[in-house]
C-alpha positions as CSV (number, residue, x, y, z in Angstrom):
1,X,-27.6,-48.6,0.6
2,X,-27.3,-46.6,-2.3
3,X,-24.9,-43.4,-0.6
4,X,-22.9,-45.7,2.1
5,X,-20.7,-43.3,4.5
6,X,-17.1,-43.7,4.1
7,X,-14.9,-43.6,7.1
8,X,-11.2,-43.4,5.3
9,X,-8.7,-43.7,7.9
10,X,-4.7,-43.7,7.0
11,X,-1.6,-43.5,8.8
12,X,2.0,-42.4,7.3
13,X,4.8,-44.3,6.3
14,X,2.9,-47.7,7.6
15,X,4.1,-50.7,6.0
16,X,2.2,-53.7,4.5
17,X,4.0,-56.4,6.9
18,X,3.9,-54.4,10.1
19,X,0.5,-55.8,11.7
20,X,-0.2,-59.5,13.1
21,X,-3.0,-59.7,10.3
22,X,0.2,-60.1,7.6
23,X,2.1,-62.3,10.2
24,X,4.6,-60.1,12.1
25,X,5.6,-61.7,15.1
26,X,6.2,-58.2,16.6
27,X,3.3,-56.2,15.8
28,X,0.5,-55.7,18.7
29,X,-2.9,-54.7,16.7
30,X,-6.1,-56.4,17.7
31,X,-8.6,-53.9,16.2
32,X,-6.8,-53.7,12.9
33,X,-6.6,-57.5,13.3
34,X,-10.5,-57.6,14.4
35,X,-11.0,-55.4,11.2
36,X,-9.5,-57.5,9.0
37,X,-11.4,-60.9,9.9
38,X,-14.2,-58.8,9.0
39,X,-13.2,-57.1,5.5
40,X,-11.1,-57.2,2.3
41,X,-7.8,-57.5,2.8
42,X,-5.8,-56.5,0.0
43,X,-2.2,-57.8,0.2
44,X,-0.9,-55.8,-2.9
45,X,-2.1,-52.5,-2.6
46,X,0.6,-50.2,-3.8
47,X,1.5,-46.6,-3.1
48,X,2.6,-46.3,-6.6
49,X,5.2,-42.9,-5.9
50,X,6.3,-43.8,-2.1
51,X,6.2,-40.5,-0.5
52,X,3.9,-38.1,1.2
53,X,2.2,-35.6,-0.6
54,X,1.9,-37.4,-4.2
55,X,0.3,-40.2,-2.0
56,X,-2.0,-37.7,-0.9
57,X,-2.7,-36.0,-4.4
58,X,-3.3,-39.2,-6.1
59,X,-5.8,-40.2,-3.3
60,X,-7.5,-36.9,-3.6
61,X,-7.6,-36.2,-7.5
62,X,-7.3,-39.8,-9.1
63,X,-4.1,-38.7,-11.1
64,X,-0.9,-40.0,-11.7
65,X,1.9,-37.4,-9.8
66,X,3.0,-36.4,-13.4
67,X,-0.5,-34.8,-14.3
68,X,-1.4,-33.7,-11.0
69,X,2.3,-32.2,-10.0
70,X,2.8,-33.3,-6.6
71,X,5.5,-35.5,-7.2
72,X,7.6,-34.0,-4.1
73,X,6.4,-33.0,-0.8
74,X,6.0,-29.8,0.0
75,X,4.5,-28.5,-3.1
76,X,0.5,-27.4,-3.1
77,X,-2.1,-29.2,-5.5
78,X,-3.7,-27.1,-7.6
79,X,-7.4,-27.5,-7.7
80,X,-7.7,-28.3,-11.2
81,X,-8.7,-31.5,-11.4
82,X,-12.3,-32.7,-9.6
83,X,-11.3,-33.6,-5.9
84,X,-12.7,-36.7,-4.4
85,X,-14.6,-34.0,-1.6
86,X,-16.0,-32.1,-4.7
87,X,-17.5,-35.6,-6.1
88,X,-18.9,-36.6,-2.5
89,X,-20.0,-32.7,-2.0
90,X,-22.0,-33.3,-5.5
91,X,-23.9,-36.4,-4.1
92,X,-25.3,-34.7,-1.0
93,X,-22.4,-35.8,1.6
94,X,-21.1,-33.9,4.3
95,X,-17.6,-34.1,4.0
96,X,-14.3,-33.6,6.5
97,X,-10.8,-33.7,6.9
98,X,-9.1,-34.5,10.2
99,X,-4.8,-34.8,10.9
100,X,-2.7,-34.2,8.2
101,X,-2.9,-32.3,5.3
102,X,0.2,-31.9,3.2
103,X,-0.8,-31.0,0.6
104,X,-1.0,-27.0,0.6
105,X,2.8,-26.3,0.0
106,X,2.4,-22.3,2.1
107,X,4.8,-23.8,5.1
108,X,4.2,-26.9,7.1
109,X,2.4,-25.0,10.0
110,X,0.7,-22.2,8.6
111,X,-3.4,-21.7,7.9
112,X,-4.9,-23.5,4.6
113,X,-8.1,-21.2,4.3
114,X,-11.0,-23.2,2.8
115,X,-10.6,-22.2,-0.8
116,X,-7.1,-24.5,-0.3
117,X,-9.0,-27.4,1.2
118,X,-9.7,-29.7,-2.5
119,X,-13.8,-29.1,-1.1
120,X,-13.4,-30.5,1.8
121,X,-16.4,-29.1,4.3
122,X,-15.0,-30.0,8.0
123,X,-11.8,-29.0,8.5
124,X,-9.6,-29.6,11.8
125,X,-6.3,-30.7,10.2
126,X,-2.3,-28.8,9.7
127,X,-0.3,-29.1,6.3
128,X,2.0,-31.6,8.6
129,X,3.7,-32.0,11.8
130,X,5.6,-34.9,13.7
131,X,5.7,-33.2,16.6
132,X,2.8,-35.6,18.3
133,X,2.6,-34.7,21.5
134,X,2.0,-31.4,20.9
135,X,0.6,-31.2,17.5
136,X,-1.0,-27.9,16.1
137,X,-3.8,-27.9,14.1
138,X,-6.1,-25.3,12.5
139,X,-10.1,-25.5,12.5
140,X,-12.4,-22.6,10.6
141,X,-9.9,-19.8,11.2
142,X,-5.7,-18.9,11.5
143,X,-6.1,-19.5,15.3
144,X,-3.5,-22.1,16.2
145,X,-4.9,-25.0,18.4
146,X,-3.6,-28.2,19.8
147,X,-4.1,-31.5,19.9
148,X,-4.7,-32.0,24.0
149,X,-3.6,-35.0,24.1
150,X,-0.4,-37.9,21.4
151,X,-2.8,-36.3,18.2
152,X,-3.9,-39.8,16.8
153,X,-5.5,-40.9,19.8
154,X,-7.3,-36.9,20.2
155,X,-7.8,-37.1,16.5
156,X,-9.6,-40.9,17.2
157,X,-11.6,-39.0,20.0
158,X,-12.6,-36.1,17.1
159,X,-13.4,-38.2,14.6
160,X,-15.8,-40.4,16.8
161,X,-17.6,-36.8,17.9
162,X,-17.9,-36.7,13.7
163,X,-19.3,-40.0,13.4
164,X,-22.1,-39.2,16.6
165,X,-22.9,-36.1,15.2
166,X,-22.6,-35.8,11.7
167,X,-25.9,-36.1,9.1
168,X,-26.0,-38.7,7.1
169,X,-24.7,-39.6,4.1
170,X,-20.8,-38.5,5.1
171,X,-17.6,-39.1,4.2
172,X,-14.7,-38.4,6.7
173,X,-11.2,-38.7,6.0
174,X,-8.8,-39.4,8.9
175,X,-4.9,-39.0,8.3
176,X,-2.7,-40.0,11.0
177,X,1.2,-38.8,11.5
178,X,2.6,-41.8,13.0
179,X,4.6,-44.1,12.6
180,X,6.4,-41.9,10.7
181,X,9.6,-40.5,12.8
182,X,10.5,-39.7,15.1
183,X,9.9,-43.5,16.1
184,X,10.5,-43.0,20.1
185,X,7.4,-40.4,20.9
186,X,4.6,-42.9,21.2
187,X,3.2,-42.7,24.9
188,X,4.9,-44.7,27.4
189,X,2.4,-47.8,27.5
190,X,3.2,-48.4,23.9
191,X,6.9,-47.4,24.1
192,X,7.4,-50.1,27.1
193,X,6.1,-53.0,25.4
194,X,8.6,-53.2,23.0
195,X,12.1,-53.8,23.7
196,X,14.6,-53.3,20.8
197,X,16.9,-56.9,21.9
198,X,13.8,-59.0,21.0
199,X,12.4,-57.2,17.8
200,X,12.8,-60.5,14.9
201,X,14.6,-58.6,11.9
202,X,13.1,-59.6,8.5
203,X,15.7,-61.4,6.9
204,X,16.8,-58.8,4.5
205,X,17.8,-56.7,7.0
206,X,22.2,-56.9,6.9
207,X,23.8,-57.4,10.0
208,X,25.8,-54.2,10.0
209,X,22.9,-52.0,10.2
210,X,20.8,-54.0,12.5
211,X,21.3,-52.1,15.8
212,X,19.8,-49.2,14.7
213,X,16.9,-50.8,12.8
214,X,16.2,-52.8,15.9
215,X,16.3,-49.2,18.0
216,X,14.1,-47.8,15.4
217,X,11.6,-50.9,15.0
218,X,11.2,-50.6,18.3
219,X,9.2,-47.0,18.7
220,X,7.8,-47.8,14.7
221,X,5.9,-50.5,16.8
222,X,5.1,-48.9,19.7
223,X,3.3,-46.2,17.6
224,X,2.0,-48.9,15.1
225,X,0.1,-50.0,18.9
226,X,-0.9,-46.7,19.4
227,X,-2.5,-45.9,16.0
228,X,-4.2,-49.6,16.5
229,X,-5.7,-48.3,19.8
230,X,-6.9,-45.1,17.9
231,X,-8.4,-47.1,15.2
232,X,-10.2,-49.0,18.4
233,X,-11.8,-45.8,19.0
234,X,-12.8,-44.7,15.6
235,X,-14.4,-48.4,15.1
236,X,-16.5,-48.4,18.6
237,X,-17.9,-44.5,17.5
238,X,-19.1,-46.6,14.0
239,X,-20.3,-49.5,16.0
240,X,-22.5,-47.4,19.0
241,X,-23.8,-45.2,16.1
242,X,-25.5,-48.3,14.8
243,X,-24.2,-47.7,11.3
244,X,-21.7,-50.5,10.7
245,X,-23.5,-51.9,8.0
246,X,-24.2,-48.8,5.9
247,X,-20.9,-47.2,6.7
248,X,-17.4,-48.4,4.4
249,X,-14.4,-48.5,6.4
250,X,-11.3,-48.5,4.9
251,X,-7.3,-48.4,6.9
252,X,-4.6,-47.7,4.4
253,X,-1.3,-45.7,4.8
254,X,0.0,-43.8,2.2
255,X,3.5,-45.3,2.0
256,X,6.0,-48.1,4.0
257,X,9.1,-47.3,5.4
258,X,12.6,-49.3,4.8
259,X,13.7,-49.8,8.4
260,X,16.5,-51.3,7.7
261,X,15.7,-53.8,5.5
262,X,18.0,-54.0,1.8
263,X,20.4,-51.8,4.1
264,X,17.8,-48.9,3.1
265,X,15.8,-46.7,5.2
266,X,12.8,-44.2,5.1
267,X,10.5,-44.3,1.8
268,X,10.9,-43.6,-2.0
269,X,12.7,-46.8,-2.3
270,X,11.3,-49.2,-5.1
271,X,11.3,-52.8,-2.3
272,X,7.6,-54.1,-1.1
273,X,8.5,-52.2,2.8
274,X,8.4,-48.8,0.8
275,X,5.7,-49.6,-1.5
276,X,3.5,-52.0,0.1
277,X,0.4,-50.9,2.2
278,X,-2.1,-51.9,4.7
279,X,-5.6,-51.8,3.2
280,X,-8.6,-53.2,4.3
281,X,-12.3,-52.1,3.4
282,X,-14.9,-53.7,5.5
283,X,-18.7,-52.8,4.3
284,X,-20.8,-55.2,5.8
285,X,-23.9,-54.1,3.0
286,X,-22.6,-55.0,0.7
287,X,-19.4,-57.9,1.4
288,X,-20.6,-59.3,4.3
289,X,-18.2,-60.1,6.9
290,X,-15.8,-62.5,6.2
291,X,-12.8,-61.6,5.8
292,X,-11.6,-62.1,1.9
293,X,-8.2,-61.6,0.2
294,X,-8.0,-59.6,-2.6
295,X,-4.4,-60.1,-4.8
296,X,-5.2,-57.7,-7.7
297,X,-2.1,-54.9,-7.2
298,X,-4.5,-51.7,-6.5
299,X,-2.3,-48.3,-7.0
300,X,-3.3,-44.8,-5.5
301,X,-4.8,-43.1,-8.5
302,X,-7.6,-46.3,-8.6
303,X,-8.5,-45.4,-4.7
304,X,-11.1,-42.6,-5.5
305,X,-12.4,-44.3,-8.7
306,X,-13.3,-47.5,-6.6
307,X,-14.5,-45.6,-3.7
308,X,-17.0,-43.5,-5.4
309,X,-17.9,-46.7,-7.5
310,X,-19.1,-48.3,-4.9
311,X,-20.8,-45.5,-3.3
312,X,-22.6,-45.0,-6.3
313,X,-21.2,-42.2,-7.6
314,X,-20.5,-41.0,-10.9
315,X,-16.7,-40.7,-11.5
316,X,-15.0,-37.5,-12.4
317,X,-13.7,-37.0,-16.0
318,X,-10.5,-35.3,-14.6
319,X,-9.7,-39.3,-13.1
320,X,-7.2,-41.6,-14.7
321,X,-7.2,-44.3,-12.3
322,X,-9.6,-47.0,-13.1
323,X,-12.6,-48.2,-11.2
324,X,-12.0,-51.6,-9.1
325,X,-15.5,-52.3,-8.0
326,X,-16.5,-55.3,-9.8
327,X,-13.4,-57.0,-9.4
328,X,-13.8,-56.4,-5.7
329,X,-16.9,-57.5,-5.7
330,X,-16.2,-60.9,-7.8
331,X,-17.9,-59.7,-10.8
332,X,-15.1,-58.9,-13.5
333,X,-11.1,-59.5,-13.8
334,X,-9.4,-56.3,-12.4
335,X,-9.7,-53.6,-14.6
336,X,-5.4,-54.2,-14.4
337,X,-3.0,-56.6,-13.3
338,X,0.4,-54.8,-12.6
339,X,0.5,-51.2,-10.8
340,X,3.3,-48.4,-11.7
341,X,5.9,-47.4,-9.3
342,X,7.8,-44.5,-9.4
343,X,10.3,-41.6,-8.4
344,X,10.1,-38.8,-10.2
345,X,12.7,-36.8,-7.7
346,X,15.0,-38.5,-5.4
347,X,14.9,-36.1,-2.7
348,X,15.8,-35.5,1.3
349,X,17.3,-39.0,2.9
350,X,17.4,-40.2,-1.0
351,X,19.3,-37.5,-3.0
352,X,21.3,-39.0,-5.8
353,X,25.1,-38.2,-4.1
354,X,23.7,-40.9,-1.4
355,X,22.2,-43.2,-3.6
356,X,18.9,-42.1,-4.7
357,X,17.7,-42.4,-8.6
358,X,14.4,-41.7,-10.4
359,X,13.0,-44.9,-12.0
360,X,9.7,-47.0,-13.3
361,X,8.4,-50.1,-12.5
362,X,5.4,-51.9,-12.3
363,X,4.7,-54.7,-9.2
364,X,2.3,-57.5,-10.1
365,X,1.4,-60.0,-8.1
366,X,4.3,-62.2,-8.3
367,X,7.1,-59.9,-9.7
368,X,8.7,-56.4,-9.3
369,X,10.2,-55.0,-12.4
370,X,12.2,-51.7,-12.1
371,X,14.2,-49.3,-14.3
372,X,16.2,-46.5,-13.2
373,X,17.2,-43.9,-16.4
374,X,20.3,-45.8,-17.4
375,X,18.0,-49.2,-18.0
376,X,16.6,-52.2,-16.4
377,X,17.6,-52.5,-12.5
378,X,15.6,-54.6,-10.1
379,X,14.0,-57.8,-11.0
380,X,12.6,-59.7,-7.9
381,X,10.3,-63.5,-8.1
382,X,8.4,-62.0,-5.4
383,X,6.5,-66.2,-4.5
384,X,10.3,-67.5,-4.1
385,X,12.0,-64.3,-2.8
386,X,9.7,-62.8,-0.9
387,X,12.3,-60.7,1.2
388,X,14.3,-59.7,-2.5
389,X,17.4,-60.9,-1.7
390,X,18.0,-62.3,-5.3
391,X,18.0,-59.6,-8.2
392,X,17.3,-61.8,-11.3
393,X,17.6,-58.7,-14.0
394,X,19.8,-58.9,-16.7
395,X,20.2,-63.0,-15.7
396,X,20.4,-64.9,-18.7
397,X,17.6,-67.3,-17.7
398,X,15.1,-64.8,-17.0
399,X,15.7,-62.8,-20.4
400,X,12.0,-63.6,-21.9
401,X,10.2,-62.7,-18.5
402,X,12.4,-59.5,-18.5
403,X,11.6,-58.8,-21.9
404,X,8.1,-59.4,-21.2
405,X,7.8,-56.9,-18.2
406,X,9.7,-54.7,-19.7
407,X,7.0,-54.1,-22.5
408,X,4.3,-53.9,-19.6
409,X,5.9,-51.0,-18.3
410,X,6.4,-49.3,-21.8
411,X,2.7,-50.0,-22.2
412,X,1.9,-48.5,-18.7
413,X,4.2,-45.5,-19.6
414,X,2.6,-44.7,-22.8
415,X,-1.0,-45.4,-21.4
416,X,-0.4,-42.9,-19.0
417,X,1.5,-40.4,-20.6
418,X,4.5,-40.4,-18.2
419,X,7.7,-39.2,-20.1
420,X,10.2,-40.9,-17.8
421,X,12.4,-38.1,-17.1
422,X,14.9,-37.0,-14.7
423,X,13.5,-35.3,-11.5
424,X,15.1,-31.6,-12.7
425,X,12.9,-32.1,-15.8
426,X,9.3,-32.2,-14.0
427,X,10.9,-29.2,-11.5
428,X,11.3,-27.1,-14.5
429,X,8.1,-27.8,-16.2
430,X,6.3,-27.3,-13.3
431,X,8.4,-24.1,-12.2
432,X,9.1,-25.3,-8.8
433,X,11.4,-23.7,-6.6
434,X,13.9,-26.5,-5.3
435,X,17.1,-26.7,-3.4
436,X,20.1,-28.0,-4.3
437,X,19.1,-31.7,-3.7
438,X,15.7,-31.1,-5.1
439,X,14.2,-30.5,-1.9
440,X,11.2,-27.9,-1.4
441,X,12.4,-25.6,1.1
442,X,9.2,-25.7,3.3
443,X,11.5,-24.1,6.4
444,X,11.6,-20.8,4.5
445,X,7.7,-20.9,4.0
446,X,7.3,-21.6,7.8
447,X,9.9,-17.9,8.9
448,X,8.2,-16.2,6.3
């Protein structure tokens, strides 16, 4: 099928290990499990700057955080660049937005009129909320509506009405709050199955912070299960609509969460449980369905380049990710072989008094390579340390494979014209309004 319909679903803060497809012993998720035996799995897909909102602006505009500005949440992306909805408009789709926003920057709960939607032609969605059992949301005017029921599940339930209804070619973008915190507000069916005493730890998780990781893992599971029986939903709509074989599927998140392990927890962090991410992209037209394993680190900004690749759409000039189609599809090397990570702004749970620093680095497929402003810092043999317990930079015997990465990243850097800065630097340039630890005071937005 020459214009396929995309049905992009992501949660927030969603790990790469957290399902039983990647082996956790604790996760319960047979439809994302089902999905996978039928797709490409990609087991190093990076969310290249670990937080929210530049997630979200990379996704949307194909740009690295540093040209498109959102590199801390809270701020709103200016629509400069050629939005993935404008490209899909342009080909004839009918295109929509359901769940979470964040990208508008006016206050977490307030209105985004359509001329602050990137394009996008459906609209039932809120700049963000955790609040999921009773989450507000905004459809075609400032009337404030809610979610009837925990929103993933109601936004499943929407999103399947989409699918029924909807003319054809679409593209429909789903974006799920949990299992972001706060980790013990997942319904009571999902909350009971998981009891904190027999969560298994991954082994870089110290024991003095393992009671409240377990406490925590506990409700990040049980709304891990509930976002799985949402997907369920979203999956049987594709499946009774008879489109399964013309329509792309794709489950991602747009970052991981600590949880405890490296002592760490929340996002921003440079380790794989910030910066590795579920993805799987099942269209049966075109791959068939068996599942396949794809190794090829694939960052953010190459998400809409790929997508509207295979969709058969021309790619946007604005776009500096790169096109992963043919290497998807077995026909060509990845267009790259090592994706940047980044902090641009150590910010909220991360501010530099507690720890936090802005760094580079680049993850490929067997090592993570990391500089923070003062030089190299993290150097992890990702096949023989797979949990990162053993930090080989500045070790004497790894000196030519640090050299080596080291001039990868510079390469990166200068490819993509990212000055390496500290975080007041991009705040200044971009004339953001900041609190004292960098933080976009979205609170004021919301009383205002």
């Amino acid at each position: 099928m020459e214009h396929p319909n995309l049905v992009f679903v992501f949660a927030d803060q969603m790990r790469a290990q957290a399902t039983g497809y990647a082996g956790d012993i604790n996760a319960i998720t047979p439809n994302l499990d089902n999905l996978a035996e039928q797709s490409i799995v990609f087991t190093n897909a990076v969310a290249g700057c670990p937080v929210c909102s530049p997630y979200r602006a990379s996704l949307i505009t194909g740009q690295y955080p540093h040209t498109h500005g959102v590199f801390l949440n809270d701020l709103y992306l200016q629509h400069k660049a050629v939005s993935i909805a404008d490209a899909f408009n342009d080909a004839g789709y009918y295109t929509g937005w359901i769940g979470k926003w964040h990208l508008d920057g006016h206050g977490r709960t307030k209105f985004t009129p359509p001329e602050r939607r990137q394009g996008f032609q459906f609209w039932k969605a809120v700049e963000c909320t955790h609040d999921y059992n009773r989450s507000v949301y905004y459809a075609d005017t400032d009337e404030k509506l809610y979610w009837e029921t925990y929103d993933a599940i109601a936004q499943a339930k929407e999103s399947a009405k989409f699918i029924k209804e909807s003319v054809h070619p679409f593209a429909l973008f789903v974006s799920w709050g949990p299992p972001h915190d706060p980790y013990d507000t997942a319904p009571e069916e999902f909350r009971k199955l998981f009891d904190p005493e027999k969560i298994v730890l991954r082994k870089n998780v110290p024991a003095y912070v393992e009671e409240r990781a377990r406490n925590w893992l506990a409700g990040y599971y049980s709304h891990i299960t509930a976002v799985d029986f949402a997907m369920g939903i979203i999956l049987d709509a594709v499946k009774k609509s008879g489109i399964e074989d013309e329509t792309i599927v794709i489950f991602t998140s747009d970052h991981g969460d600590m949880l405890g392990s490296q002592a760490q927890f929340h996002k921003q962090r440079p380790w794989d449980e910030s910066i590795l991410v579920p993805f799987l992209l099942r269209y049966p037209a075109l791959f068939g369905r068996q599942r396949k394993i794809f190794t090829a680190p694939f960052n953010a900004p190459h998400i809409m380049p790929t997508i509207l690749s295979i969709c058969g759409i021309e790619i946007p000039d604005t776009v500096e990710g790169m096109d992963f189609s043919k290497a998807i599809m077995g026909i060509e090397p990845a267009p790259e072989n090592e994706a940047i990570i980044s902090c641009y702004c150590p910010f909220g749970q991360w501010i530099k008094k507690n720890g936090g620093k802005e760094y580079r680095g680049i993850r490929t497929e067997r090592y993570t390579y990391v500089r923070d402003l003062k030089g190299p810092w993290l150097l992890y043999d990702n096949e023989n340390d797979p949990y990162q317990m053993n930090n080989l930079c500045n070790h004497p015997d790894y000196k030519k494979l640090q050299n080596h990465l080291d001039n990868l990243l510079k390469k990166k850097l200068d490819q993509t014209k990212d000055e390496f800065q500290e975080g007041e630097y991009y705040v200044k340039k971009w004339g953001y309004e900041v609190d004292e630890n960098l933080t976009v005071p979205y609170w004021l937005l919301d009383e205002s």
